[in-house]
TINUTI-456453 format. One record per residue (C-alpha): residue number from 1; x negated, z negated, y negated. Coordinates in steps of 0.5 Angstrom, whole numbers. Example, Ala and Ser with C-alpha at 12.3 -4.5 7.8 and 13.67 -1.06 7.14 Angstrom:
! TINUTI-456453
(node 1 (-25 -16 9)),
(node 2 (-27 -14 2)),
***
This chain:
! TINUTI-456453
(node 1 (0 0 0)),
(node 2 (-6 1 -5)),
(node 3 (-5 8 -6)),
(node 4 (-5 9 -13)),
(node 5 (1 12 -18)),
(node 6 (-3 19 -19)),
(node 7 (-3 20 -12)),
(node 8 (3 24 -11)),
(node 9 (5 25 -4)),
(node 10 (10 30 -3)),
(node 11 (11 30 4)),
(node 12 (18 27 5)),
(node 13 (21 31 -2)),
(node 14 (27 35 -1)),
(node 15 (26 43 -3)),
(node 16 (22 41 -9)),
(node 17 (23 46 -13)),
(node 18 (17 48 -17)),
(node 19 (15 47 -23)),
(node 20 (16 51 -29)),
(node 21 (17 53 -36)),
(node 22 (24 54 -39)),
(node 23 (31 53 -35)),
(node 24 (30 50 -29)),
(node 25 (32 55 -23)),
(node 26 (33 51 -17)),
(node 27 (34 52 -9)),
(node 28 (42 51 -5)),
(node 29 (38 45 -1)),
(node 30 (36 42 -9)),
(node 31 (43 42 -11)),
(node 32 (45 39 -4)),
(node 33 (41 34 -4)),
(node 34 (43 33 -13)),
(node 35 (50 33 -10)),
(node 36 (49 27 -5)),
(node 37 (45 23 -10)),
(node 38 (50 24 -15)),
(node 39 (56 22 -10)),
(node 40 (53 16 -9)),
(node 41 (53 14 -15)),
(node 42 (60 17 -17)),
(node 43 (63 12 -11)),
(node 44 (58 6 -14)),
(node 45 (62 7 -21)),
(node 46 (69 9 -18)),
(node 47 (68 2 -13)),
(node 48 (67 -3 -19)),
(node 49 (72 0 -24)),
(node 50 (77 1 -19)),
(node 51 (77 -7 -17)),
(node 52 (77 -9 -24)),
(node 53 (84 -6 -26)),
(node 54 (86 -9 -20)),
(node 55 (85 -16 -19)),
(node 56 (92 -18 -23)),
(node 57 (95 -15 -17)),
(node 58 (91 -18 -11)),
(node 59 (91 -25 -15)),
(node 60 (99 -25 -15)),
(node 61 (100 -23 -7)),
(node 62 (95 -28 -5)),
(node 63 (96 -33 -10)),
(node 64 (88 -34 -12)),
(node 65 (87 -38 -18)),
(node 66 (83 -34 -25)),
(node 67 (76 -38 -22)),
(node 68 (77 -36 -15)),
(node 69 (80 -28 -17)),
(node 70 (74 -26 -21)),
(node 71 (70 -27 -15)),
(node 72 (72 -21 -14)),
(node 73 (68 -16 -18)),
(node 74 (63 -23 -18)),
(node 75 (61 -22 -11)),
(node 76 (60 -15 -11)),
(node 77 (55 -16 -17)),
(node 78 (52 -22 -15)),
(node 79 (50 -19 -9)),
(node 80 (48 -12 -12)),
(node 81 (43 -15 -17)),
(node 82 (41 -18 -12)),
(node 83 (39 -14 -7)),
(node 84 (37 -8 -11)),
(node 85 (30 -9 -11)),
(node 86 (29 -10 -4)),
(node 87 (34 -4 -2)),
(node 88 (29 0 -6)),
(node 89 (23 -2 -1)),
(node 90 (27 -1 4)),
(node 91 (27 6 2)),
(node 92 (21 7 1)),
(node 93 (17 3 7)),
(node 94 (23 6 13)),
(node 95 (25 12 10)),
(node 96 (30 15 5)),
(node 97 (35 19 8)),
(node 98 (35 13 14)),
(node 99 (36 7 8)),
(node 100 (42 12 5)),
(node 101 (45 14 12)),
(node 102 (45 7 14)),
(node 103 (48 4 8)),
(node 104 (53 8 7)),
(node 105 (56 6 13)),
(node 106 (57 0 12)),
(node 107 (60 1 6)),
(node 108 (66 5 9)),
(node 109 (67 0 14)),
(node 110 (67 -6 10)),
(node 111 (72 -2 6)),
(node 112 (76 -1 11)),
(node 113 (76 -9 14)),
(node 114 (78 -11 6)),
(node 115 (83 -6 6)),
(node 116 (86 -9 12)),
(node 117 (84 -17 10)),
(node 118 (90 -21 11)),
(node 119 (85 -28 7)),
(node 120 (83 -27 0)),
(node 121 (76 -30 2)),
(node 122 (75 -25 7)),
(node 123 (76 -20 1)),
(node 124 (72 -24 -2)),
(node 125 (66 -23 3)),
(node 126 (67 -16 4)),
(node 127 (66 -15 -3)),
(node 128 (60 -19 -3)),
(node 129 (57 -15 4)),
(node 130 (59 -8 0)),
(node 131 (56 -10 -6)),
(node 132 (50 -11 -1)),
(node 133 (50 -4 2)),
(node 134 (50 -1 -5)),
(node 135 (44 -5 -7)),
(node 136 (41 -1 0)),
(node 137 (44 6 -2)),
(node 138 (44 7 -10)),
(node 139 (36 6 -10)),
(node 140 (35 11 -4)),
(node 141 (39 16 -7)),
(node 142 (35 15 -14)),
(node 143 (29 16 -9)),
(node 144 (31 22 -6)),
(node 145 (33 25 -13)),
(node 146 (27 23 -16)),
(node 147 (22 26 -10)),
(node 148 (26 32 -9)),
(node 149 (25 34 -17)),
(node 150 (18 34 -20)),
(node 151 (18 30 -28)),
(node 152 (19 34 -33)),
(node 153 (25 40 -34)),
(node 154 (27 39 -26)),
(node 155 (28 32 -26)),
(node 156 (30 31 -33)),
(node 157 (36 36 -32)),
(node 158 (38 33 -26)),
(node 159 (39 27 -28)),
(node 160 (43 28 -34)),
(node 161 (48 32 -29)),
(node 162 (47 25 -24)),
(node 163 (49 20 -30)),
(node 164 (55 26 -31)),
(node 165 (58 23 -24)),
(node 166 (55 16 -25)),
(node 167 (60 16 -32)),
(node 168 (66 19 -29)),
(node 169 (66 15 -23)),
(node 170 (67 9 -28)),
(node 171 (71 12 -32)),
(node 172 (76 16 -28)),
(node 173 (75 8 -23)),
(node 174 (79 5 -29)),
(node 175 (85 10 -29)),
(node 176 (85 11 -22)),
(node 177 (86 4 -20)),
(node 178 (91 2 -25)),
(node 179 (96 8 -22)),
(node 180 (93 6 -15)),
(node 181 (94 -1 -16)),
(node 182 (101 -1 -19)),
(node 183 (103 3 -11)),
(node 184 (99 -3 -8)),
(node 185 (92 -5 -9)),
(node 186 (89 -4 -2)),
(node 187 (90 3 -4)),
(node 188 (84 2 -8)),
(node 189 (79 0 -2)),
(node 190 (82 5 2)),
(node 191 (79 10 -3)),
(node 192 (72 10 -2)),
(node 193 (72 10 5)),
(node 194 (74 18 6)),
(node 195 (68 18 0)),
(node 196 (62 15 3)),
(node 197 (64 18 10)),
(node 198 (63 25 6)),
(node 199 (56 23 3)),
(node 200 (54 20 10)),
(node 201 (56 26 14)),
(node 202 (53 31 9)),
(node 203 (46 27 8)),
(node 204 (45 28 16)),
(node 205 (48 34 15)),
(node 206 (42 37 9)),
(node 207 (38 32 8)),
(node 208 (32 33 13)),
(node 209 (29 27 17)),
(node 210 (25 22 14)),
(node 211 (17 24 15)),
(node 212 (14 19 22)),
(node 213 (10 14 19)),
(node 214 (2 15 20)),
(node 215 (2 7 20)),
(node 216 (7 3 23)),
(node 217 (12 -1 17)),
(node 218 (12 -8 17)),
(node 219 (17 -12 12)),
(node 220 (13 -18 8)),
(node 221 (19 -22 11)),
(node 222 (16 -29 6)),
(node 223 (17 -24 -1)),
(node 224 (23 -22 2)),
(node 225 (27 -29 3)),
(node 226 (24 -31 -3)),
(node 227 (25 -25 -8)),
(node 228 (33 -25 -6)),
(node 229 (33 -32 -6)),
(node 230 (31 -33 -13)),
(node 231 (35 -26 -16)),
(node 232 (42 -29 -12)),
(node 233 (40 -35 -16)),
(node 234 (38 -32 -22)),
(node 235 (44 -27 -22)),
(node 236 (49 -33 -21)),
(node 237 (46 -38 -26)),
(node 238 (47 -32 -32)),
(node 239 (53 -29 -29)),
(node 240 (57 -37 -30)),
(node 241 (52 -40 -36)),
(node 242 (57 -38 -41)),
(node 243 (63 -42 -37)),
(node 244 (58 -48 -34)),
(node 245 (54 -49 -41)),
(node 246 (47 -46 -43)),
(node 247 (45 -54 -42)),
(node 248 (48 -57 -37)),
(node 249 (45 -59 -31)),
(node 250 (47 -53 -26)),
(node 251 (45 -48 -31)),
(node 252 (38 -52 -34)),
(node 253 (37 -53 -25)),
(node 254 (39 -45 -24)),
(node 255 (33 -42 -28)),
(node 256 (28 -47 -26)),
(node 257 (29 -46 -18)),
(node 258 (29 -38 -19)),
(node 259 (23 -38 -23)),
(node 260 (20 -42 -18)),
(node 261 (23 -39 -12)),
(node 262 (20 -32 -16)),
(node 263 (14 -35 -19)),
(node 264 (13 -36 -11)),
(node 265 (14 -29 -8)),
(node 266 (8 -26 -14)),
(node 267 (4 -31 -10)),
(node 268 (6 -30 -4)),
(node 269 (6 -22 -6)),
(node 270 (-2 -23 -9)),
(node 271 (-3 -25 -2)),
(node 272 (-1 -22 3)),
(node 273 (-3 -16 7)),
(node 274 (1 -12 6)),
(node 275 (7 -14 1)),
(node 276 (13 -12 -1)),
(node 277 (11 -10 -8)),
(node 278 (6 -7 -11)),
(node 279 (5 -11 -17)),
(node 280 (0 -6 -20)),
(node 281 (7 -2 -21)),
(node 282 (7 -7 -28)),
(node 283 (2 -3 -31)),
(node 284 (6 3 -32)),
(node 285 (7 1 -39)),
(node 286 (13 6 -40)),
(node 287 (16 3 -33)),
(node 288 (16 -4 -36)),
(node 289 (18 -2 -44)),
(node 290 (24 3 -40)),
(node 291 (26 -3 -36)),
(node 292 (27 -8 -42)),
(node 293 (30 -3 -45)),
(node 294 (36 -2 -40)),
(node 295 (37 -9 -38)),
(node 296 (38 -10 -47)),
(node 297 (42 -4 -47)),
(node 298 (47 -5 -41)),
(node 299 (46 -13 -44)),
(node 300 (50 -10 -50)),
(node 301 (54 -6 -46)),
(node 302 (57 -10 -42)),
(node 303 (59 -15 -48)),
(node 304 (61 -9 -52)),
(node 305 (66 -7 -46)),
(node 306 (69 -14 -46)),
(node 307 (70 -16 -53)),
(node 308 (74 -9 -53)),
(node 309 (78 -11 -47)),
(node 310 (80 -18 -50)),
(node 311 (81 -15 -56)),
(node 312 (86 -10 -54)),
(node 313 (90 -13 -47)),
(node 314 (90 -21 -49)),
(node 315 (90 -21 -57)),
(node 316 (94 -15 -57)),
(node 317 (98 -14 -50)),
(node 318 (95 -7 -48)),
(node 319 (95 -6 -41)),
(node 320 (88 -4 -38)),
(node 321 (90 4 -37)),
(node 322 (91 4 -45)),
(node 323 (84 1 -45)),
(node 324 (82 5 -41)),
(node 325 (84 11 -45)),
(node 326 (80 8 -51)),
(node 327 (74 8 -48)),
(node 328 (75 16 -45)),
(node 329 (72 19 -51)),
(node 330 (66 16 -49)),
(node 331 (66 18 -42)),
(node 332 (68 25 -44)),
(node 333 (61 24 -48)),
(node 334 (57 24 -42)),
(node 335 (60 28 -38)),
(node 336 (60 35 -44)),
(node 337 (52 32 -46)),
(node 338 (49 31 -38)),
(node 339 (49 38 -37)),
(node 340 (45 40 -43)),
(node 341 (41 33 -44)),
(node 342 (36 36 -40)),
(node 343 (34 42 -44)),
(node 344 (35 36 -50)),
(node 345 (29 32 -47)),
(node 346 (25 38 -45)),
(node 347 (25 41 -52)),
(node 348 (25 34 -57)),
(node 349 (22 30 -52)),
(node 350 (24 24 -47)),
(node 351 (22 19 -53)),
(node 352 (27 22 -58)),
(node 353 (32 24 -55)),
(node 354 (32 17 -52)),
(node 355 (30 13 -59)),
(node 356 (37 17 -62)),
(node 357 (41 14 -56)),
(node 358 (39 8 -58)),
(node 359 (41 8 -65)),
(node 360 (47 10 -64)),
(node 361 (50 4 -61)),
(node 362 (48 1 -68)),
(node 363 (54 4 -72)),
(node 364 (58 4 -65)),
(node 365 (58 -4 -66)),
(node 366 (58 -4 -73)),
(node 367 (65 -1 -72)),
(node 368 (67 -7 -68)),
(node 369 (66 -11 -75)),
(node 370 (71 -8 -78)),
(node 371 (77 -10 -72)),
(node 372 (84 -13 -76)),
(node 373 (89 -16 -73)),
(node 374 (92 -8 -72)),
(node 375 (88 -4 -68)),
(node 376 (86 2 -72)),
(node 377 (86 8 -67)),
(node 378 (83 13 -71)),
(node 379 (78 10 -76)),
(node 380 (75 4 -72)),
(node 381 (76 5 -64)),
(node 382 (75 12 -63)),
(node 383 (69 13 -67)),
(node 384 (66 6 -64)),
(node 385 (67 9 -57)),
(node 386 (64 17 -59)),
(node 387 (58 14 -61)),
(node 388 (57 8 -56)),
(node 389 (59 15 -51)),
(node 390 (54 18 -54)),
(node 391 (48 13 -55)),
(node 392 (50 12 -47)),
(node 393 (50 19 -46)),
(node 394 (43 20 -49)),
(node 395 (39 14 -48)),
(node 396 (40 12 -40)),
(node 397 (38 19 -37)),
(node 398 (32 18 -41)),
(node 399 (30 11 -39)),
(node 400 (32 13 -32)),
(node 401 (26 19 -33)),
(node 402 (22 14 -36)),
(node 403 (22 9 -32)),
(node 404 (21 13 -25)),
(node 405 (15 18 -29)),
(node 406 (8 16 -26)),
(node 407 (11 13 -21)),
(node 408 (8 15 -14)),
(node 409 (13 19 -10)),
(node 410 (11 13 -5)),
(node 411 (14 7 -9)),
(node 412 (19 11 -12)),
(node 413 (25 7 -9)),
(node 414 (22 0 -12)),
(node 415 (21 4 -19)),
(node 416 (29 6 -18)),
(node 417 (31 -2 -15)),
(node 418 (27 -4 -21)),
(node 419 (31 0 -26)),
(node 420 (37 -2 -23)),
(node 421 (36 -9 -22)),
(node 422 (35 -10 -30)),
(node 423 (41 -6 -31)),
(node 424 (45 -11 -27)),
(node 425 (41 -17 -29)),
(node 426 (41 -15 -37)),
(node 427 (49 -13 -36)),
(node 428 (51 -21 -33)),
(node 429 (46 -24 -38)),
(node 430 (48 -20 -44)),
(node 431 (56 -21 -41)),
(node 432 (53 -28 -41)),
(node 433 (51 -29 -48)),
(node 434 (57 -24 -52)),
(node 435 (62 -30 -48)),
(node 436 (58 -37 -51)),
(node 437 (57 -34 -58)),
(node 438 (65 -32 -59)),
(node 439 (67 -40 -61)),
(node 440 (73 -43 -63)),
(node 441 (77 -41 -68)),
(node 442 (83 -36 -69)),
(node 443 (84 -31 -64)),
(node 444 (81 -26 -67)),
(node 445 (76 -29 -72)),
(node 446 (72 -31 -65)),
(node 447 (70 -25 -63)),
(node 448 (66 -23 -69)),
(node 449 (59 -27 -67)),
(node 450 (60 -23 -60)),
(node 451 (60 -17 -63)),
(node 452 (54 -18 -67)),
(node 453 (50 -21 -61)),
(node 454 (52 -14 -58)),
(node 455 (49 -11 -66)),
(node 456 (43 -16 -64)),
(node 457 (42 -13 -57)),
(node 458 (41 -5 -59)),
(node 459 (36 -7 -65)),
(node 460 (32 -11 -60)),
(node 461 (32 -4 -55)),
(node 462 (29 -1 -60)),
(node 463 (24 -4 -62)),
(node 464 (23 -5 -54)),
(node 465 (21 2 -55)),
(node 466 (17 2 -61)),
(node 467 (13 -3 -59)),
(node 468 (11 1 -53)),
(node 469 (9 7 -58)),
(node 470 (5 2 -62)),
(node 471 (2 1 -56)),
(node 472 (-1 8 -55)),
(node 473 (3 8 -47)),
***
């Protein structure tokens, strides 16, 4: 595991189209094995956003008070922030397409047994199990897509068709999940399963087989256990600290544990013979500087997406599909620039056209300020959901690309569990802050100081990457 980030080995790559000027050209085999990665995305998005409308339904049938119903989407996203590390290692040291393959089955059978769950603590672990199957098939399917096309136009085009699909699958999740939900809420876990068999049928069908190993693979069982340990506890302590208090015992006892438990899997990780992370990876600066950036970016998101939610459906009665179709424009946003965002970054560049995305959310959120009791439509929600569209459309391909470029082809599903393992942890401890910072006061009042927390959030993720730059990396 010593082999460098500029040795680049292409064994197990995809068709790999050649690189080259102008517009990329790319082979049926590429566009495949991009359609696979992309589905896999799509039914991540689709599956959380889906859950989301349709927590109201399940609490009803079931009787489960607000604290045990939020576990619904809790569990999943505990379990998928948690496991995103070692699922992007597990691709990298077993195999890509046998990871995505095996995982995805899981997923479709976990699906089905919640669909047919007659216990809301079943639905409940069936939540958390898929949440740990996605946490072994989103990093692999970034892998193949990052080792079937080379950096540059290639991969800088497919990602922007990627988070194409990554945007539609959650925002058509929240539409189709309020009309599936009001018919019957199982509907929604019945959903994914004819979805992930597709993706699992066509990656055995087109995807080739992993290459054999020269060496045979052993798992660093001590960093394993310590690294999920500590991400479980990490990501449970941020997701609940706005409701337990940033001082009390359980959230002061979380931090340190987790940081003890991780402080042990770096030692354990300098140590052992072959580890399950390479810690030289963190000299990648531009790696680094793109995961602060999307853990802050997808921080303000987060706590973007909820104060909207609250200001429309518990202050002003909305329902989540009329919510919904407030944040369509910004989904439309991503779906009209993906296609062409490659074309983008290959002409300005990754870093401005990633520096425009992230301006952007800067006047998105100062909008929000100007929320009255009425909702303004026109002046205020739509812009603010455009221009959060278009900074998301923009900045997370170009964060994608520059967290995975210089990244040996090797270590390339650890360099995609990284950027997804950030993007998770920053949404729960984003959500986290936006919550503790709305204090008491009138209904709407309150909302404010979340909003410029949101603020806070977009001018840190610039000046993440203006401090890289200054840097010379």
């Amino acid at each position: 595991m010593s082999t460098t980030s500029d040795e680049r080995p292409r064994g197990d790559a995809v068709a790999a189209p050649a690189a080259g000027e102008g517009s990329p050209r790319w082979p049926a085999r590429s566009w495949v094995a991009l359609l696979i990665c992309s589905g896999v995305i799509l039914l991540d998005g689709l599956d959380i956003s889906m859950i989301t409308v349709a927590i109201p339904e399940i609490r009803q049938e079931f009787g489960m008070g607000a604290a045990a119903a939020q576990w619904l989407a809790g569990a999943y996203i505990l379990a998928f922030g948690s496991f995103l590390l070692l699922g992007g290692r597990f691709a990298d040291l077993f195999g890509r397409r046998r990871t995505l393959v095996t995982a995805m089955a899981v997923f479709a059978l976990v699906s089905l047994f919640g669909a047919l769950a007659a216990d809301p603590v079943l639905l409940i672990v069936s939540r958390f199990v898929k949440g740990m199957a996605a946490a072994f098939t989103a990093p692999a399917a970034m892998s193949v897509l990052t080792t079937t096309f080379p950096e540059g136009p290639h991969r800088n085009r497919a990602f922007g068709i990627f988070n194409v699909f990554e945007a539609s699958g959650y925002s058509s999740g929240l539409l189709v999940g309020g009309l599936l939900a009001a018919l019957d809420w199982r509907a929604t876990f019945v959903l994914p399963i004819p979805i992930a068999v597709l993706i699992l049928v066509a990656a055995l069908r087109f995807l080739p087989p992993d290459p054999p190993r020269t060496e045979r693979s052993r798992l660093d069982l001590g960093g394993a256990v310590t690294l999920v340990a500590g991400m479980l506890l990490l990501v449970s302590t941020v997701s609940s600290a706005a409701e337990a208090g940033w001082t009390s015992p359980w959230t002061l006892g979380g931090f340190a544990l987790s940081g003890l438990l991780l402080a042990a899997f770096v030692v354990i990780e300098r140590t052992v013979k072959e580890p399950l992370i390479r810690l030289g990876i963190f000299r990648n600066r531009g790696l680094v500087a793109a995961n602060v950036s999307a853990a802050l970016l997808y921080g303000g998101a987060m706590g973007f997406q909820f104060l909207l939610a609250l200001y429309l459906q518990n202050l002003n009665g909305w329902q989540p599909w009329q919510t919904a179709l407030v944040l369509l424009p910004a989904g439309l946003m991503v779906v009209v620039i993906g296609p062409v965002l490659g074309a983008l970054m290959n002409r300005f560049g990754v870093t401005r056209v990633l520096m425009v995305g992230l301006v952007a959310f800067i006047p998105s959120y100062l909008l929000m300020l100007r929320i009255g009791p009425e909702p303004d439509l026109w002046t205020v929600l739509l812009p603010s959901s455009v221009l959060w569209g278009l900074g998301f459309a923009l900045s997370i391909s170009a964060l994608m690309v520059a967290g995975t470029s210089g990244v040996a082809d090797h270590e390339q599903g650890l360099a995609a569990g990284l950027l997804n393992s950030s993007l998770q942890v920053g949404g729960a401890g984003g959500l986290a802050v936006v919550t503790a910072a709305i204090v008491p006061g009138t209904q709407l009042a309150m909302l404010y100081p979340g909003v410029v927390v949101a603020l806070v959030f977009a001018v840190l993720t610039i000046a993440a990457q203006a401090l890289r730059r200054t840097r010379g990396s």
